[in-house]
Each structure stands twice: as structure tokens, then as C-alpha cells.
C-alpha positions in Angstrom: 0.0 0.0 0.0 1.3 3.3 -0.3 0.8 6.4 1.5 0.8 10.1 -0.2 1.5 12.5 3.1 0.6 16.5 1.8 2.2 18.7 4.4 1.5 22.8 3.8 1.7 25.6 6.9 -1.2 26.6 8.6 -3.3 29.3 7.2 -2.2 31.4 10.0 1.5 31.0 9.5 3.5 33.4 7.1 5.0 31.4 3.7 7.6 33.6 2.1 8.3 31.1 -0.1 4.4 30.8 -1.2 4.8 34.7 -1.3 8.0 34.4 -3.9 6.4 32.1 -5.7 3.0 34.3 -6.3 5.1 37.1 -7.1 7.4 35.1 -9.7 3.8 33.9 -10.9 2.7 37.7 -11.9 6.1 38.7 -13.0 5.7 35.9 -15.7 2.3 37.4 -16.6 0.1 35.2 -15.2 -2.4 37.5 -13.6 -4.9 36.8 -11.3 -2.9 34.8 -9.0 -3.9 35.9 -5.5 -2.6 33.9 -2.8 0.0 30.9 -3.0 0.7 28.4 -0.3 3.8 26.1 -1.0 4.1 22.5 0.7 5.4 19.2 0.7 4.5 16.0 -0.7 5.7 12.5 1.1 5.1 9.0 -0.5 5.9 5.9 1.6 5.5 2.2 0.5 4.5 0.4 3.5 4.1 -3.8 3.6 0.8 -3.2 6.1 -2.4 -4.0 3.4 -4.9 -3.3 6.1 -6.0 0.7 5.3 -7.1 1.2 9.2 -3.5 0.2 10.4 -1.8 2.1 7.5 -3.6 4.9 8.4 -3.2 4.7 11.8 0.7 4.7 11.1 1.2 7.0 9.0 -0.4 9.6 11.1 1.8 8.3 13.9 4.9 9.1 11.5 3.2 12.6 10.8 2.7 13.1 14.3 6.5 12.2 15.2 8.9 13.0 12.4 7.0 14.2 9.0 5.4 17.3 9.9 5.3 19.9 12.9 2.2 20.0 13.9 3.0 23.3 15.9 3.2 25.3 12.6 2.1 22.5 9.6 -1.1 20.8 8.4 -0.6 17.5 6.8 -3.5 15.2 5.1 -3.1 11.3 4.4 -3.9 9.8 1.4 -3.8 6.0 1.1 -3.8 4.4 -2.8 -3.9 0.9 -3.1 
């Protein structure tokens, strides 16, 4: 089974680098671009085929070591 983690900041926490990114966006001349948040996307292959477990672990791994849940958002998505 494998597990698609999408980690991004919270709404209430600056992102400069969503902020460069918007700003690169318009100077390119794509208009209309009004707010950009930036993030991360993890994939892990994991041996567990049961999607309760898997899920349960992989928020564990969020929890622990994949995002900061002080400052970060992070969703689970399990394929397979």
C-alpha cells in the first residue's frame, strides 16, 4: 500500500516562499494569482495491506517526524 502525506503551513502562519512564488507567478504574466501556499508531498510504501492500520501509522509518522504539527497541516492519502 502506499501512503501520499501532503504537508503545507497553517493558514495562520506566514510562507515567504508561497509569497516568492506568487510574485514570480505575476512577473511571468500570469495575472490573477492571488494567494499561494507552497508545501510538501511524502510517498511511503508500507508492507501493512490493512487501510485502518496504514492509516493509523502514518499519522503516527506525521505526528513524530514528517510534519510539525506546531506550525504545519498534513492530510493522508492511502492508494492501493
Amino acid at each position: 500500500m502506499k501512503a501520499r502525506v501532503h504537508v503545507t503551513l497553517k493558514r495562520a502562519v506566514l510562507d515567504p516562499q508561497g509569497q516568492a512564488i506568487g510574485r514570480a507567478l505575476s512577473g511571468l504574466g500570469f495575472d490573477g494569482v492571488e494567494n499561494v501556499r507552497q508545501g510538501k508531498v511524502i510517498e511511503i510504501d508500507l508492507a501493512e495491506t490493512d487501510k485502518g492500520k496504514a492509516q493509523e501509522r502514518v499519522r503516527a509518522m506525521c505526528d513524530r517526524l514528517l510534519a510539525n504539527p506546531v506550525i504545519e497541516d498534513y492530510t493522508v492519502e492511502l492508494i492501493g
